[in-house]
C-alpha positions as CSV (number, residue, x, y, z in Angstrom):
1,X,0.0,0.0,0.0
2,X,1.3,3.3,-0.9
3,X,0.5,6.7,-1.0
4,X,2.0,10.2,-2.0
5,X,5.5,9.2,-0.4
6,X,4.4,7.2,2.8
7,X,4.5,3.6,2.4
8,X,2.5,0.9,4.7
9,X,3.8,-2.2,5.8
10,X,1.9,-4.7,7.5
11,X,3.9,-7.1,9.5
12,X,3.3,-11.1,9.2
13,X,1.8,-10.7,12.6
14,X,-0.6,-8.1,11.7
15,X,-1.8,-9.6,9.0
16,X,-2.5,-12.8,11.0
17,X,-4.0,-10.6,13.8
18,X,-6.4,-8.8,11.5
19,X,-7.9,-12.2,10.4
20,X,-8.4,-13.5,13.9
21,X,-10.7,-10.2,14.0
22,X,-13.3,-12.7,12.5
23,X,-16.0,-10.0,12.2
24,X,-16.2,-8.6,8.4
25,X,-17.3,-4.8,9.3
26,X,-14.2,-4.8,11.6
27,X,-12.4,-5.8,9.6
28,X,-13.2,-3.5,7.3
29,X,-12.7,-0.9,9.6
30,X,-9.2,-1.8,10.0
31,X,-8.2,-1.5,6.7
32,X,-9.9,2.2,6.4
33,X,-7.5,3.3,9.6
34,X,-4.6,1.7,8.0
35,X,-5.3,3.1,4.8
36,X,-5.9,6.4,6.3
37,X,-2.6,6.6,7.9
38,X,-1.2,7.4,4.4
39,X,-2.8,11.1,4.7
40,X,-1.4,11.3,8.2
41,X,0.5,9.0,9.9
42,X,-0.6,10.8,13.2
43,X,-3.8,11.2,13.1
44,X,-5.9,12.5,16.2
45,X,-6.5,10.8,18.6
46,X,-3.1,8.5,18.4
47,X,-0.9,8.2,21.1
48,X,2.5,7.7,21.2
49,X,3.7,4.6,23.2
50,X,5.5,4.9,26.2
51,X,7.8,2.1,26.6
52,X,8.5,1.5,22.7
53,X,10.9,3.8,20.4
54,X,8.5,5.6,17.3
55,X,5.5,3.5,18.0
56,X,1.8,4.9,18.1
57,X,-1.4,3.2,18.4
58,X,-4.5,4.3,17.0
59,X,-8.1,2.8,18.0
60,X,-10.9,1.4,16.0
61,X,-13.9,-0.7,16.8
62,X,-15.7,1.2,19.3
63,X,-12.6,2.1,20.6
64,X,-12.0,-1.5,22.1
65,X,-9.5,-2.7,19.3
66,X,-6.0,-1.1,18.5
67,X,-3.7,-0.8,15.4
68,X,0.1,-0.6,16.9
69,X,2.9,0.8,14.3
70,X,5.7,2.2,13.8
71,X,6.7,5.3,12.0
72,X,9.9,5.8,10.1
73,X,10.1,9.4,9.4
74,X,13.1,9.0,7.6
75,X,12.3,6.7,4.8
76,X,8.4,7.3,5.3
77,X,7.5,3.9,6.2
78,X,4.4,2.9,8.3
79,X,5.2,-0.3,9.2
80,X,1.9,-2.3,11.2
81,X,2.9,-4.5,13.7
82,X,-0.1,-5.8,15.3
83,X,-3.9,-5.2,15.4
84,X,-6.2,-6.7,18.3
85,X,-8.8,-5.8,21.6
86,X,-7.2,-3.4,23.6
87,X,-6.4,-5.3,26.6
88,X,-4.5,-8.1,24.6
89,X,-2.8,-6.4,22.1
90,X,0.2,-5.2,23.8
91,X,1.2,-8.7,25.0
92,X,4.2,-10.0,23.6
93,X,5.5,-6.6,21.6
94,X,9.1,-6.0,22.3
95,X,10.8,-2.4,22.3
């Protein structure tokens, strides 16, 4: 996926994650907030993580799912790294 000079990347593991969503409308929804982070890579209402170096999350789904990524400013690369509920999501993503 690409647009103007950002690029997505959608890890193994996100891909994987995003079909364990099981329900087609979130799915859906999903793809629209990854394809909107093309236009802005920031948008409102993302938050920078804490504990991880340039990584953001962004919610969806009634705000109980998250998209976690990374931005590389330097080569404009968006790069997904995992998509799930918000209290499972963070498990298992190292720094």
């Amino acid at each position: 996926m690409a647009s103007g000079d950002w690029q997505i990347i959608l890890e193994a593991e996100a891909e994987r994650d995003l079909g364990k969503l099981g329900n087609r409308s979130l799915i859906q929804e999903a793809r629209e907030v990854i394809d909107d982070l093309l236009s802005d890579p920031l948008p409102p209402g993302s938050l920078k993580m804490r504990r991880y170096k340039d990584a953001y999350r962004v919610r969806f789904g009634a705000d109980a799912y998250r998209i976690v990524y990374r931005v590389d400013e330097k080569r404009r690369v968006i790069r997904v790294f995992a998509i799930g509920p918000r209290g499972s999501v963070y498990r298992g993503i190292r720094g």
